[in-house]
mmCIF file of the C-alpha atoms, coordinates in Angstrom:
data_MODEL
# 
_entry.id   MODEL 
# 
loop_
_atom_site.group_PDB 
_atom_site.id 
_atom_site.type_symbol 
_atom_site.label_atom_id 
_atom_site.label_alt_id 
_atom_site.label_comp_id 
_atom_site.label_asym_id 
_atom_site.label_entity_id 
_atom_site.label_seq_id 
_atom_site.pdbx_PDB_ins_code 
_atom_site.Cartn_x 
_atom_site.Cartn_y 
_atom_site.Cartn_z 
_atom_site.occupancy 
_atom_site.B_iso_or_equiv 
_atom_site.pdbx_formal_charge 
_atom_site.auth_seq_id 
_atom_site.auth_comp_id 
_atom_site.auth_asym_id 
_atom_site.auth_atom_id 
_atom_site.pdbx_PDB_model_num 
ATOM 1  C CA . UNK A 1 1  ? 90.693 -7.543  15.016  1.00 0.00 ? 1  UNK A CA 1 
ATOM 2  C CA . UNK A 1 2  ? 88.578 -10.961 13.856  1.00 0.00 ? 2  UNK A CA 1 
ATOM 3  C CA . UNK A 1 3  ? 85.150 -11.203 14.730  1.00 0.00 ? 3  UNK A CA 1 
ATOM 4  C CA . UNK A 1 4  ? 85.992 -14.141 16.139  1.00 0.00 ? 4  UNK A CA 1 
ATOM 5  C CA . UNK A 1 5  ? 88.651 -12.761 18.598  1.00 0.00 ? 5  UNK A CA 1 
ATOM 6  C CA . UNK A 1 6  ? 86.063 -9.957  19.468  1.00 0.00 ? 6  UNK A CA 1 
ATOM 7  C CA . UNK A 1 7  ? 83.855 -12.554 20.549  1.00 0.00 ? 7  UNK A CA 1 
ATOM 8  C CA . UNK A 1 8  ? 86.373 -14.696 22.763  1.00 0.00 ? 8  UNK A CA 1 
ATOM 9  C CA . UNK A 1 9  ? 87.471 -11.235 24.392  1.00 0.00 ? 9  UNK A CA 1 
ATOM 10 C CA . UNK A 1 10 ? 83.853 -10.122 25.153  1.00 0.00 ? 10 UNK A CA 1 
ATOM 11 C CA . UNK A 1 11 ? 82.994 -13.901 26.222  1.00 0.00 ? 11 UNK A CA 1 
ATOM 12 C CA . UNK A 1 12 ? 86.609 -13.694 28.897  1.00 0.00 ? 12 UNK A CA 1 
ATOM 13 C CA . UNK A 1 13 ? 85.240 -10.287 30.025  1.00 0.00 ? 13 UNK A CA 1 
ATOM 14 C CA . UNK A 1 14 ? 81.511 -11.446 30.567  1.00 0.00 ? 14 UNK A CA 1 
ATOM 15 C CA . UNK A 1 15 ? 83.063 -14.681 32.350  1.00 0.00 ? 15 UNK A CA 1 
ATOM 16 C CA . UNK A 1 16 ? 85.107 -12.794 34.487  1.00 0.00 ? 16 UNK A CA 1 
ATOM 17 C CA . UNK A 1 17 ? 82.447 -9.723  35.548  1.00 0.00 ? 17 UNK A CA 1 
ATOM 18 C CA . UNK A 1 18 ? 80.432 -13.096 35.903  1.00 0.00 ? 18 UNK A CA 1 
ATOM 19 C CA . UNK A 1 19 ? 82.821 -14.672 38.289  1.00 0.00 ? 19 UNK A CA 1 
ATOM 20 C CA . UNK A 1 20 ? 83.871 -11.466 40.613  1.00 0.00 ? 20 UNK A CA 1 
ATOM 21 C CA . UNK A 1 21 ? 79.921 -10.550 40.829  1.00 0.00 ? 21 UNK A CA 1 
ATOM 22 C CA . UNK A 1 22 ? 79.803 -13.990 42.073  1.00 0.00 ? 22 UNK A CA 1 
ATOM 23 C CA . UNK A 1 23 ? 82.463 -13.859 44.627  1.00 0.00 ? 23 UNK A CA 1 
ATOM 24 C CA . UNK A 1 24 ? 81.133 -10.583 45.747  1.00 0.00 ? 24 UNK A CA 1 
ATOM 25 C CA . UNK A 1 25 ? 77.664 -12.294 46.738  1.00 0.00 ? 25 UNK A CA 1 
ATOM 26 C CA . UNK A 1 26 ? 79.170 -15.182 48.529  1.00 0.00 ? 26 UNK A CA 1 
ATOM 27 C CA . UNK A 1 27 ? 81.160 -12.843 50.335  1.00 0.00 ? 27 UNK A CA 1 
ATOM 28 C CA . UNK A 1 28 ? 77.984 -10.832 51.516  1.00 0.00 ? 28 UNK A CA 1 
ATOM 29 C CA . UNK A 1 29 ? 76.480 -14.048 52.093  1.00 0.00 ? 29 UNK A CA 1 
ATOM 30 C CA . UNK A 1 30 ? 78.929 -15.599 54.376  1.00 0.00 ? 30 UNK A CA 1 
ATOM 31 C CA . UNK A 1 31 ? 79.273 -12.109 56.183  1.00 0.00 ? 31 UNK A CA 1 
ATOM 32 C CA . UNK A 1 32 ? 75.542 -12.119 57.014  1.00 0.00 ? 32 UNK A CA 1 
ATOM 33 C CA . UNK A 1 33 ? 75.768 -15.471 58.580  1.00 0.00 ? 33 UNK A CA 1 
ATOM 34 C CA . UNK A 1 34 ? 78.258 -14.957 60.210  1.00 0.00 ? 34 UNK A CA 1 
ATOM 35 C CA . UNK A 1 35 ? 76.284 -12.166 61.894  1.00 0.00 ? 35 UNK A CA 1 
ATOM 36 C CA . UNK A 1 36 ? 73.311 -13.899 62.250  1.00 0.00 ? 36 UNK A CA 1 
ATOM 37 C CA . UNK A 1 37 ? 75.356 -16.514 64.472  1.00 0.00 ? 37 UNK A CA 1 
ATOM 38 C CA . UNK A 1 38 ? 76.257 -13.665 66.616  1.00 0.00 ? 38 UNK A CA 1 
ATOM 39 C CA . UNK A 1 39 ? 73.093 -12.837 67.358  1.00 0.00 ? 39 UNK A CA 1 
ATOM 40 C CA . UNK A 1 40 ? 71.797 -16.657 67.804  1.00 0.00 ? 40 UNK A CA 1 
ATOM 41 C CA . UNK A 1 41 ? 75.108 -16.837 70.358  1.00 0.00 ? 41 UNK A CA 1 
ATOM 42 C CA . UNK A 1 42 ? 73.408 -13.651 72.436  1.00 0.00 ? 42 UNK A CA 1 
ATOM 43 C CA . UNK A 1 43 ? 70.203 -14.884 72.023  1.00 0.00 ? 43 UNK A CA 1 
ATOM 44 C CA . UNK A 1 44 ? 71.322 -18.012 73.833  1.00 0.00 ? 44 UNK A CA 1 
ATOM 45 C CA . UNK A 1 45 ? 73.342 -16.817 76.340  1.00 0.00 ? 45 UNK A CA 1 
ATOM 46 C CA . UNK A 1 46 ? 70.613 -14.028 77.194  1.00 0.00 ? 46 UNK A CA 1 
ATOM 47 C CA . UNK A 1 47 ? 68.526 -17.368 77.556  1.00 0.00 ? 47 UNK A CA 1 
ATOM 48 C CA . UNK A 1 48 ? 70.962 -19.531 79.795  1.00 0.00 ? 48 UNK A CA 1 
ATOM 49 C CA . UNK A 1 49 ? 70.911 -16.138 82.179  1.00 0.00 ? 49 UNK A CA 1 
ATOM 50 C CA . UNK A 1 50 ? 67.105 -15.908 82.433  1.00 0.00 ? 50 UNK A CA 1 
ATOM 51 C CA . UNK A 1 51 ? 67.280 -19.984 82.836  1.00 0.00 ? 51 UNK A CA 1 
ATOM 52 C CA . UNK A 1 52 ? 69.744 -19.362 85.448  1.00 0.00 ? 52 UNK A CA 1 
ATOM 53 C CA . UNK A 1 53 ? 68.163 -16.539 87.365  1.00 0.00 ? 53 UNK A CA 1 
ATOM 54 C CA . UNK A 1 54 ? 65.254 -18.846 87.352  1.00 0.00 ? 54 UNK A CA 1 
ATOM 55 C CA . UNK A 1 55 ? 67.109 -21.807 89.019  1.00 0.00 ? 55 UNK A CA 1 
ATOM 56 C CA . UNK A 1 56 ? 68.983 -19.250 91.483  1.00 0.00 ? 56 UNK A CA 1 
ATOM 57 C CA . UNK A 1 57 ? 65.342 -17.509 92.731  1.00 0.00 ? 57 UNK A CA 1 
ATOM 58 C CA . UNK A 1 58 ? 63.338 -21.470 93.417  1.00 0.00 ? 58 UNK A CA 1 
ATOM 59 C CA . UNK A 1 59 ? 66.930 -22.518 94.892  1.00 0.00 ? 59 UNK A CA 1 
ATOM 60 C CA . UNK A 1 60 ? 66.309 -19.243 97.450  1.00 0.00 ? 60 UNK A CA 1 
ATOM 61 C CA . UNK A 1 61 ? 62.790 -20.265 97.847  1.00 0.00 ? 61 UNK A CA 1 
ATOM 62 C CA . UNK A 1 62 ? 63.733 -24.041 98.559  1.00 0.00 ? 62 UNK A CA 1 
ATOM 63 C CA . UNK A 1 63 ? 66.032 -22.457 101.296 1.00 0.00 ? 63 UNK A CA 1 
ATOM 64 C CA . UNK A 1 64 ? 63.928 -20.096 103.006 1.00 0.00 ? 64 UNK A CA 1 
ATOM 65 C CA . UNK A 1 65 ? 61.283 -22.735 102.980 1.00 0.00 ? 65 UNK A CA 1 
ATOM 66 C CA . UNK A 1 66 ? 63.604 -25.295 104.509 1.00 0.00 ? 66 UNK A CA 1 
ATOM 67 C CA . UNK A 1 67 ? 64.958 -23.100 107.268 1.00 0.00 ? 67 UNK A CA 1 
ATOM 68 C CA . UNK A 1 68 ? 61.331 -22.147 108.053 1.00 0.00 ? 68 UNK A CA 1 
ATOM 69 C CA . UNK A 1 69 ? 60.442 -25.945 108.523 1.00 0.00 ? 69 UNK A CA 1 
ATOM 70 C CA . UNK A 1 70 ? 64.265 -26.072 110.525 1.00 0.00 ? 70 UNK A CA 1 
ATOM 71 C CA . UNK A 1 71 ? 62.626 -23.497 112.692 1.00 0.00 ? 71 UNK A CA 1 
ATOM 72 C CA . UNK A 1 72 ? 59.464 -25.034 113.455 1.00 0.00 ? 72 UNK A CA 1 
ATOM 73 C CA . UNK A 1 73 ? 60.613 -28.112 114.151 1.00 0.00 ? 73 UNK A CA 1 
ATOM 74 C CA . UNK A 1 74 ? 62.837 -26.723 116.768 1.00 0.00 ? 74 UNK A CA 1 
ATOM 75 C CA . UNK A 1 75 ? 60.353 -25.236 118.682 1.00 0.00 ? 75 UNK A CA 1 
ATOM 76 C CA . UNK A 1 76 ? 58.411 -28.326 119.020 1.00 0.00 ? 76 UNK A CA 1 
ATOM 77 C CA . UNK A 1 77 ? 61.787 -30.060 120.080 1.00 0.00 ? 77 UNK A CA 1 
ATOM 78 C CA . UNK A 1 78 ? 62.169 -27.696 122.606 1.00 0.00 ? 78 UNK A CA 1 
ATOM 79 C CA . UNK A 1 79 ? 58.506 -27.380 124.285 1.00 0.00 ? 79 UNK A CA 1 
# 
């Protein structure tokens, strides 16, 4: 075998080790976002339910609040 065609082969084999390492780290790469959106979409929904739970407890307050002014005022319409 040439020295020349020693060189091309080693050169194809470098390029391709080259090219599946690459592939191999993109892959890992785009698997760990993909993960990390997971855990941005829980942290977000875990969010909306604390937002919610939030909204839902003043909305009870508003209520109980209301039907203690309701109350009032209908004992003064009565007396």
């Amino acid at each position: 075998m040439s020295l020349a065609s020693k060189i091309t082969l080693g050169l194809a084999c470098l390029t391709s080790a080259g090219i599946i390492g690459y592939v191999h780290y993109k892959q890992q790469l785009d698997r760990e976002k993909l993960h990390d959106g997971v855990l941005r979409d829980v942290e977000r929904q875990q969010r909306r339910k604390a937002e919610n739970l939030y909204t839902l407890q003043q909305q009870i307050d508003f209520t109980k609040e209301l039907k203690k002014t309701q109350t009032l005022d209908d004992i003064k319409n009565v007396t």
